[in-house]
FINU-519656 format. One record per residue (C-alpha): residue in three letters; x, y, z. Coordinates in steps of 0.05 Angstrom, whole numbers, padded with zeros to 5 digits, always signed. Layout:
BEGIN
alaXYZ ...
% end
This chain:
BEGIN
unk+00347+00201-00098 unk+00368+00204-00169 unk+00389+00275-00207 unk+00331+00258-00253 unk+00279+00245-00207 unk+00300+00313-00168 unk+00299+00356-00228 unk+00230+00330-00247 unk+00207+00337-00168 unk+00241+00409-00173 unk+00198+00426-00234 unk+00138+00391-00199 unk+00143+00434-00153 unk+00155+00498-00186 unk+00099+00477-00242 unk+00053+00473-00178 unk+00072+00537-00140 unk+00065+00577-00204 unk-00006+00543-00218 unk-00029+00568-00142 unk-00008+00638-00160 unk-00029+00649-00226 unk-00103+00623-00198 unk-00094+00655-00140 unk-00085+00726-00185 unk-00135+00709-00228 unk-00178+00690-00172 unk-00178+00752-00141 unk-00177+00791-00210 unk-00243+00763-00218 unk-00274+00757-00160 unk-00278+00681-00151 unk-00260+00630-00111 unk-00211+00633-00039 unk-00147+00612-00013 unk-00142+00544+00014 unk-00131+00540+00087 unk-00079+00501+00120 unk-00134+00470+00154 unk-00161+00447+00090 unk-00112+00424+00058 unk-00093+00378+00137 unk-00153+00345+00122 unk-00128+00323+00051 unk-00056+00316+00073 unk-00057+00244+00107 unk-00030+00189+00077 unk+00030+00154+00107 unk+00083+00132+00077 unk+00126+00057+00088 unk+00182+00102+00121 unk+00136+00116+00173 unk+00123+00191+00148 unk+00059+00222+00157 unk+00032+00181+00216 unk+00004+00216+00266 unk+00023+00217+00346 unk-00025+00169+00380 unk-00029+00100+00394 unk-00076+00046+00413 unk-00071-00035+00437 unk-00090-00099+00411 unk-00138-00105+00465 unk-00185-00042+00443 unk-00170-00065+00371 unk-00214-00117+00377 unk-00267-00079+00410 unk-00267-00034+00351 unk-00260-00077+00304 unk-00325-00122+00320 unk-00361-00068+00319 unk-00341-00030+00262 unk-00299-00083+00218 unk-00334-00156+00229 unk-00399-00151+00195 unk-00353-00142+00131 unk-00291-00181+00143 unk-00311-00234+00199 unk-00299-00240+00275 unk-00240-00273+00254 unk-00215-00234+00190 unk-00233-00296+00149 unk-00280-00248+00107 unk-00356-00249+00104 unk-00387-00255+00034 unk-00347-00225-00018 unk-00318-00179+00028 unk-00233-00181+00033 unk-00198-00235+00085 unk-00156-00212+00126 unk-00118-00265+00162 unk-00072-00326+00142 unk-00056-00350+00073 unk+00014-00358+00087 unk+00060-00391+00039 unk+00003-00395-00021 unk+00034-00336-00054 unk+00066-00380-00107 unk+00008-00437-00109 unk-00048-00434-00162 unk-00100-00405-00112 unk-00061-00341-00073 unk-00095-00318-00015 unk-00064-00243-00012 unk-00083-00221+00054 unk-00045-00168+00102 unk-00009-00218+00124 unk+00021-00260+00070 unk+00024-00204+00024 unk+00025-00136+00041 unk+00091-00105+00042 unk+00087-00053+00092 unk+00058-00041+00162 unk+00039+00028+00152 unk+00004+00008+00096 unk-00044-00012+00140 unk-00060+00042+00186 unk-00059+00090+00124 unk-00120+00043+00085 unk-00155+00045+00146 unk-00152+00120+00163 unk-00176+00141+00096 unk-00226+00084+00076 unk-00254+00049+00124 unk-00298+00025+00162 unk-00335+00019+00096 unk-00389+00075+00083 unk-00365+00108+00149 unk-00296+00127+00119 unk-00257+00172+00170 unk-00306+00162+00225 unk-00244+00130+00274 unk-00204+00162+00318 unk-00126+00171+00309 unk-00121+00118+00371 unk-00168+00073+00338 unk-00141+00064+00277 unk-00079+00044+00314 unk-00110+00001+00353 unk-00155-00035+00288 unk-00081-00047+00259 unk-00053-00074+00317 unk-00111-00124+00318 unk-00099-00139+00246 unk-00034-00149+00253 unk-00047-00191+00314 unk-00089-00235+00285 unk-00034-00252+00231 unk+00016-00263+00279 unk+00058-00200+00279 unk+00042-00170+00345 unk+00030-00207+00406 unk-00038-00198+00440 unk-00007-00140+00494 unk+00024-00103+00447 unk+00003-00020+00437 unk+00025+00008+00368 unk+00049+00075+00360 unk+00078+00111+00297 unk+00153+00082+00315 unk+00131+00013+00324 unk+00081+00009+00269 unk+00147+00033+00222 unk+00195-00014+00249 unk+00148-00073+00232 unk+00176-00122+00185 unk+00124-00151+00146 unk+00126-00229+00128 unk+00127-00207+00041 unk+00169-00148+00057 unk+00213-00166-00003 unk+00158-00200-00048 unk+00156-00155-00093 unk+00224-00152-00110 unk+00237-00215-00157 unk+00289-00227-00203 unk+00276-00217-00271 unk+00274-00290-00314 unk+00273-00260-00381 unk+00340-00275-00413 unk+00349-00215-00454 unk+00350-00172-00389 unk+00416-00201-00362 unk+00455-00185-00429 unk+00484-00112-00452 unk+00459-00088-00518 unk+00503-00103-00573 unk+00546-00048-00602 unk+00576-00079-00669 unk+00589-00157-00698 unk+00510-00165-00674 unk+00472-00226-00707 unk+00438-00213-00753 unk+00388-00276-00735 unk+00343-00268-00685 unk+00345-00340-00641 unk+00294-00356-00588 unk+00330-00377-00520 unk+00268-00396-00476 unk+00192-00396-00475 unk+00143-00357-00417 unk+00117-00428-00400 unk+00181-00457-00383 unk+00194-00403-00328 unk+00129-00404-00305 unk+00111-00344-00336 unk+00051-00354-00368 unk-00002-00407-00341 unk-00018-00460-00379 unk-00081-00452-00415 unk-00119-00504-00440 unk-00162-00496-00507 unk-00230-00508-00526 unk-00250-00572-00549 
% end
């Protein structure tokens, strides 16, 4: 972590604590409003992070996943994860990242495993959000990720496992930049004083081509 980013964490932090104390104060100055419990603020704190961080001890098995998930998840995303209606799909489009049509489902383009489990845990199933089990979520991911061929069909996920997963796009989203003024230094003296234009968006596939009205 960088000295900036610790300093402005550091003030974060300090900005926040201050906050809670002055409202506390005034709080009880005036009568109004409690302290937040710790259990309170568990039921806010849940999100997990790519490290692994913040999931919960449990586990669950592709095999219960799919009992969950056809009776929670399929009327919206399909027996198979191949989506029903508008709804999202979740399975296959593997190597269409770069085509014209991308299918950006959990498995050809989500980054992270835990990405997963944490989506499901605070949003789903849809207009039942939090209704699942710790176990169940784990086992809904392991299903998802079973049906895009990241687990095998006996696997049980658990916090370590679902961590360690590498996903397929795990380094998607780290491209190099094509621009050509990034891969230059600024110029500090005998700069030209002519500006001269070295490539165009289209020709690094940039910018789609867009054809005009007749």
């Amino acid at each position: 972590m960088s000295k900036s980013l610790k300093n402005i964490l550091g003030i974060s932090v300090a900005a926040l604590i201050f906050t809670s104390s002055t409202t506390t104060m005034a709080g009880e100055r005036l009568g109004i409003g409690s302290l937040v419990s710790k259990s309170v603020i568990a039921g806010w704190d849940i999100d997990a992070r790519p490290d692994g961080h913040g999931l919960p001890k449990g586990s669950g098995t592709v095999e219960k996943g799919e009992e969950v998930y056809l009776e929670q998840c399929a009327a919206c995303h399909g027996e198979f994860g191949e989506g029903a209606g508008r709804y999202p799909v979740l399975m296959g489009g593997y190597d269409t990242l770069t085509t014209a049509d991308p299918q950006k489902t959990v498995g050809s383009y989500w980054p992270y495993a835990t990405t997963l489990y944490d989506y499901i845990r605070r949003a789903m199933p849809y207009g039942n959000a939090q209704s699942l089990t710790t176990d169940e979520v784990y086992s809904v991911s392991a299903y998802v990720l079973f049906m895009n061929d990241i687990l095998e069909e006996d696997a049980t996920l658990d916090a370590q496992r679902l961590a360690a997963i590498k996903m397929p796009n795990r380094n998607g989203f780290i491209l190099p930049d094509p621009r050509p003024d990034v891969k230059k230094t600024a110029c500090m003296k005998d700069c030209k004083t002519r500006i001269e234009v070295k490539s165009f968006a289209r020709k690094v596939a940039v910018t789609p081509d867009v054809k005009k009205p007749q």
